[in-house]
C-alpha positions as CSV (number, residue, x, y, z in Angstrom):
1,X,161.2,1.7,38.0
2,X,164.2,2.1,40.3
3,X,165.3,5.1,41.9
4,X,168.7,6.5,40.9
5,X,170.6,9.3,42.2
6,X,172.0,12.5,40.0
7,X,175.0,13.9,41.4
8,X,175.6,17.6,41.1
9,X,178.4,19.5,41.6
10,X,178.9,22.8,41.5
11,X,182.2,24.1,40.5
12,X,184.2,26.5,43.0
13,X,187.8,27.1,43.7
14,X,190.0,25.0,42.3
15,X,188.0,24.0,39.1
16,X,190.0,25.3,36.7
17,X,192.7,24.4,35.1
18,X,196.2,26.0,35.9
19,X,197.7,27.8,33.5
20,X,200.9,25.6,33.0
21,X,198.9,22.1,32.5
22,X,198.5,21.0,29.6
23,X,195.6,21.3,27.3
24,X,192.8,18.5,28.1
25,X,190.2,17.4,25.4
26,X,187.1,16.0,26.7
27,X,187.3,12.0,26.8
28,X,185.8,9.7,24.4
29,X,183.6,6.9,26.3
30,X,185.3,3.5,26.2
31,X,182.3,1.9,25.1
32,X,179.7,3.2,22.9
33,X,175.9,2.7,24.0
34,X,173.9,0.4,21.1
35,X,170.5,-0.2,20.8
36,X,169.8,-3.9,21.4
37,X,166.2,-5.1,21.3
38,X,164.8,-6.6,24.6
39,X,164.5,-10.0,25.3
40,X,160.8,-11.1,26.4
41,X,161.0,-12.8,29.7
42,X,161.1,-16.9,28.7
43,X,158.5,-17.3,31.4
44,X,155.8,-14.4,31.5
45,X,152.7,-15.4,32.5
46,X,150.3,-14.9,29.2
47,X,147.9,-12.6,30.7
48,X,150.2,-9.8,32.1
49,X,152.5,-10.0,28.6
50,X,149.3,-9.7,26.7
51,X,148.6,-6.5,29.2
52,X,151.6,-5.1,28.9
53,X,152.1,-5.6,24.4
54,X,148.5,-4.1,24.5
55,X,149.4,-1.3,26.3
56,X,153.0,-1.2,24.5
57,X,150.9,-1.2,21.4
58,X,148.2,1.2,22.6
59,X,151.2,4.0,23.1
60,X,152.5,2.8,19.4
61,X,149.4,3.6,17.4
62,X,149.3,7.0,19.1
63,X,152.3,8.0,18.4
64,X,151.5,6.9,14.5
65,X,150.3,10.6,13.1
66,X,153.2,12.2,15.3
67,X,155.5,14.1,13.6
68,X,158.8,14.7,15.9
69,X,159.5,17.4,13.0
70,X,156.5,19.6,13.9
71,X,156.2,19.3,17.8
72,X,158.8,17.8,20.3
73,X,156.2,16.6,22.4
74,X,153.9,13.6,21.5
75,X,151.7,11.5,23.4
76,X,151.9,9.7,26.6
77,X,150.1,6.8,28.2
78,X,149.0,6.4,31.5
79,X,150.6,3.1,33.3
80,X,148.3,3.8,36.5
81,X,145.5,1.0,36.0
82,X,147.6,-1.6,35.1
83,X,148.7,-5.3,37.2
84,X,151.9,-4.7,38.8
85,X,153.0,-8.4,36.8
86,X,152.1,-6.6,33.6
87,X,154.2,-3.4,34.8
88,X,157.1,-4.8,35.5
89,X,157.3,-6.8,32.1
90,X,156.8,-3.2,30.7
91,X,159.3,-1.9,32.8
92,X,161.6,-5.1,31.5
93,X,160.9,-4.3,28.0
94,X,161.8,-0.6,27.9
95,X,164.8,-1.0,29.7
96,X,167.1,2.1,31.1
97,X,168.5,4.2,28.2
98,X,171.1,7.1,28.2
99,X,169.2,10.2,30.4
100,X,168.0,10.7,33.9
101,X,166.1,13.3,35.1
102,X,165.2,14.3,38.8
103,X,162.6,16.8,39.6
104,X,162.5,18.2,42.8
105,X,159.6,20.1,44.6
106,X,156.1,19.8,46.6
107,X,155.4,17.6,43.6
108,X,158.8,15.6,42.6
109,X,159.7,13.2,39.4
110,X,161.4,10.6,38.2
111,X,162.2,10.2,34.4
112,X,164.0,7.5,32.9
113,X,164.6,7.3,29.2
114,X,164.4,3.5,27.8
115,X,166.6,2.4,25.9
116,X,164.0,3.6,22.8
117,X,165.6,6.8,22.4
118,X,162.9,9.2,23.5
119,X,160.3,6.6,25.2
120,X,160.8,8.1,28.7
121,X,159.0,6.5,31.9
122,X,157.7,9.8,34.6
123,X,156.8,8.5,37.7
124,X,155.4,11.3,40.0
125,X,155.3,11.7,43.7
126,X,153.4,13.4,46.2
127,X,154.8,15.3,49.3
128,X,154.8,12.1,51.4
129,X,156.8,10.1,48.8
130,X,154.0,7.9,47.3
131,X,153.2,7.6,43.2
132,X,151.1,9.9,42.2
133,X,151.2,9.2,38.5
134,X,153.0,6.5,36.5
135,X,153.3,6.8,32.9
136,X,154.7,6.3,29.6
137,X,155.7,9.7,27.1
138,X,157.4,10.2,23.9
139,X,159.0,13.3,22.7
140,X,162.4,14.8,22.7
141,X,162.0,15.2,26.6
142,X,159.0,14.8,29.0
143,X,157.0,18.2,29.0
144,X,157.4,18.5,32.8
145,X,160.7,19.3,32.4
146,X,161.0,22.6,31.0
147,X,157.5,23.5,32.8
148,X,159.7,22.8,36.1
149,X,162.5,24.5,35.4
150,X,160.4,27.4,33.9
151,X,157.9,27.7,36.9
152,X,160.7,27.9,39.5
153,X,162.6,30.6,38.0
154,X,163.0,34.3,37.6
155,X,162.6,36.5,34.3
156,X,165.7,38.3,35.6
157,X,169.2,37.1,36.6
158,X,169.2,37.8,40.8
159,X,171.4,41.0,41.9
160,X,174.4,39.9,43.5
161,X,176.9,42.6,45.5
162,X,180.1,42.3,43.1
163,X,183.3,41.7,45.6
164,X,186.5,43.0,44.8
165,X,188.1,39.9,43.6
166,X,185.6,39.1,40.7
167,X,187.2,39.4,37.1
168,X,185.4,37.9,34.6
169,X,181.5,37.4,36.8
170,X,180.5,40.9,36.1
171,X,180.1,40.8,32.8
172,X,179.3,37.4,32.4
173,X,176.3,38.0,34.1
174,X,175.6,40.8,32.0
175,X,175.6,38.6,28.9
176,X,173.3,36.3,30.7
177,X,171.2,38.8,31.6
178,X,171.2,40.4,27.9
179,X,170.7,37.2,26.4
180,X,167.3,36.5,28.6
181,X,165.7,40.3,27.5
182,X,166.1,39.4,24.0
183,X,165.2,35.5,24.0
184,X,162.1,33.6,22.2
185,X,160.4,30.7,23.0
186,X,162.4,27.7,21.2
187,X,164.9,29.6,20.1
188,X,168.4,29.0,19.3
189,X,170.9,28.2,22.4
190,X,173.0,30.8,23.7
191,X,176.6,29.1,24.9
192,X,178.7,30.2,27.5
193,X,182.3,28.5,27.4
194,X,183.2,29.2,31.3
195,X,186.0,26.9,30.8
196,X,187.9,29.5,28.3
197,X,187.8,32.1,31.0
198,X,190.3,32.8,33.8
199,X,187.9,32.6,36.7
200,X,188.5,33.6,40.4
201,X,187.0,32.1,43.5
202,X,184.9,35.2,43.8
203,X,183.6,35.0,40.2
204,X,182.2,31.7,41.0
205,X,180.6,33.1,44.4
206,X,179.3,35.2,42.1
207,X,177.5,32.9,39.8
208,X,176.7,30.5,41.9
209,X,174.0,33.6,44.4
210,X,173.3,35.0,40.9
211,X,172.1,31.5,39.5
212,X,171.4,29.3,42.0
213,X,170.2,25.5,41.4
214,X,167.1,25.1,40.5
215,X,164.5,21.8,40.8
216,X,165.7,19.8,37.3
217,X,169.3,18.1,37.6
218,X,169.5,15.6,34.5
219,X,172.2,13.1,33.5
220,X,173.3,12.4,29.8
221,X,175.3,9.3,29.6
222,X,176.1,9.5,25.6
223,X,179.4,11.2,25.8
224,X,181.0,10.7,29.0
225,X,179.4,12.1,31.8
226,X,176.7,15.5,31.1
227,X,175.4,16.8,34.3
228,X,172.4,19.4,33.1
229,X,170.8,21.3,36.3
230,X,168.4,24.4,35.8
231,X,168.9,27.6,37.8
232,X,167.4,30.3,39.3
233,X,167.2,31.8,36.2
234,X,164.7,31.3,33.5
235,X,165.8,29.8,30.0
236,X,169.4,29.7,31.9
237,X,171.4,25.9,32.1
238,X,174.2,24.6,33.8
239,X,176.0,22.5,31.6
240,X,179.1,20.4,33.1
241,X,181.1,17.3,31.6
242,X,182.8,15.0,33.6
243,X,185.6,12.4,32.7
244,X,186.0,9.1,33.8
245,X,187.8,9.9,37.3
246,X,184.5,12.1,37.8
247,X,186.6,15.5,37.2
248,X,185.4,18.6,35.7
249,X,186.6,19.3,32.1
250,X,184.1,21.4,30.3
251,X,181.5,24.0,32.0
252,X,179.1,25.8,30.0
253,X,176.2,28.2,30.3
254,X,173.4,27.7,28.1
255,X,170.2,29.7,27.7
256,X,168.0,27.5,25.8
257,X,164.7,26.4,26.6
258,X,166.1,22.7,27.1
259,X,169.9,22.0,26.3
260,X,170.4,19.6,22.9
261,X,172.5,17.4,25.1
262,X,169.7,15.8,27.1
263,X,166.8,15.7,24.2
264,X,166.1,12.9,21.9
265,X,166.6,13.7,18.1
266,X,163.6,13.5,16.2
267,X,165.8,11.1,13.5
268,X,166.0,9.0,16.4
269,X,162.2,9.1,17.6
270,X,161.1,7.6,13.9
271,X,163.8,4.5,14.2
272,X,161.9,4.1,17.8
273,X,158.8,3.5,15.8
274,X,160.0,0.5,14.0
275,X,161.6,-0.8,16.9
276,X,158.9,-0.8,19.0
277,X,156.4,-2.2,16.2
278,X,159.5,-5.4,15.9
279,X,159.1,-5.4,19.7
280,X,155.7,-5.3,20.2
281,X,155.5,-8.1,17.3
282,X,158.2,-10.6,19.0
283,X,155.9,-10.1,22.1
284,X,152.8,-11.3,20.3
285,X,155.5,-14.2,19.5
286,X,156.2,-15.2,22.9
């Protein structure tokens, strides 16, 4: 699994649109992302393909008596014991789907969704860089996601001295705040539109000491560009879209336990069930 960055950028003077431009709508990508069904390598050596389809099919009867519907999170296999010429077919036949997610911390993580919406690949590494653990999950995101982003922030929204050119911060902040005394575990999303309000350099001071990053930063690649980051805060998202010359054209709040953007759609997870059984037959095949 190769490493890839996740760019984040925070949004400061200068983000927002002047009054007098005109209106902009958020881009439509020029091509759309398909599913297409990986091609086994032509010469595999037998052994390490048979490895890697046991293993493939190991995950797939697992995930059998898994209902998306009833729990986001189902079950994951562990990729540590296996030949490295067995893992890299694996790797090969998963491919790189539409997320990224970096974790950051003592313990850090890289997530890759495959291009079977919501088969994601976690490799975790220690403090000195070196795998820890390597392993296949499915669900609508990898559980160590919203554990890191919980674990690393506050119950409260951070007190931040209010300076004299902040407009709309102050009570922005108080809705934030509001919103996290009253929230439920895997309940609805609270959205904040920042993009709708007139915002001053100060107001973004302001939000950025009251909600600073936190350790999860993911990229969505369905729609354009989605850059998701956690914050100091718990439950509390930065959500930003980006268009094609990497510009800032929509910047939300969102107090959810995981914003919809990044997470698979349990529709999606029982198609990944019959494509995996095609695959895993086309590798017995080969």
């Amino acid at each position: 699994m190769k490493e890839f960055p996740i760019p984040v950028r925070m949004t400061g003077p200068g983000s927002q649109p002047v009054e007098d431009d005109q209106l902009q709508y958020l881009a439509m990508p020029r091509e759309m992302n398909t599913f297409r069904m990986p091609i086994v390598p032509e010469r595999a050596d037998a052994l390490p393909l048979a490895e890697a389809r046991a293993a493939l099919a190991s995950l797939l009867q697992q995930m059998q008596p898994w209902n998306p519907a009833d729990s986001p999170h189902g079950p994951r296999f562990d990729l540590a014991g296996m030949s490295a010429a067995a893992l890299e077919i694996t790797n090969q036949m998963l491919g790189e789907g539409e997320v990224s997610v970096r974790i950051d911390g003592e313990r850090s993580f890289l997530i890759q969704e495959s291009v079977f919406t919501g088969l994601w690949r976690v490799c975790a590494r220690d403090g000195d860089g070196a795998l820890a653990d390597d392993w296949i999950e499915a669900g609508t995101m990898p559980r160590v996601v919203g554990e890191a982003a919980k674990q690393a922030a506050a119950a409260r929204v951070g007190e931040v001295a209010i300076p004299p050119g902040a407009m709309n911060s102050p009570a922005l902040i108080a809705e934030i705040a509001a919103q996290m005394r009253v929230r439920r575990p895997n309940g609805a999303a609270h959205v904040i539109n920042l993009t709708l309000f007139p915002m001053t350099p100060d107001d973004h001071q302001v939000l950025t000491l009251a909600l600073p990053v936190g350790p999860v930063a993911i990229m969505s690649r369905g729609f354009g560009n989605c850059r998701v980051t956690s914050t100091g805060a718990r439950d509390v998202w930065r959500v930003q879209y980006f268009n094609n010359m990497n510009t800032l054209i929509l910047d939300m709040i969102e107090i959810v336990d995981v914003p919809e953007v990044a997470l698979a759609a349990a529709e999606d997870l029982e198609d990944t069930r019959v494509r995996l059984s095609d695959l895993i037959d086309w590798m017995g095949e080969a």
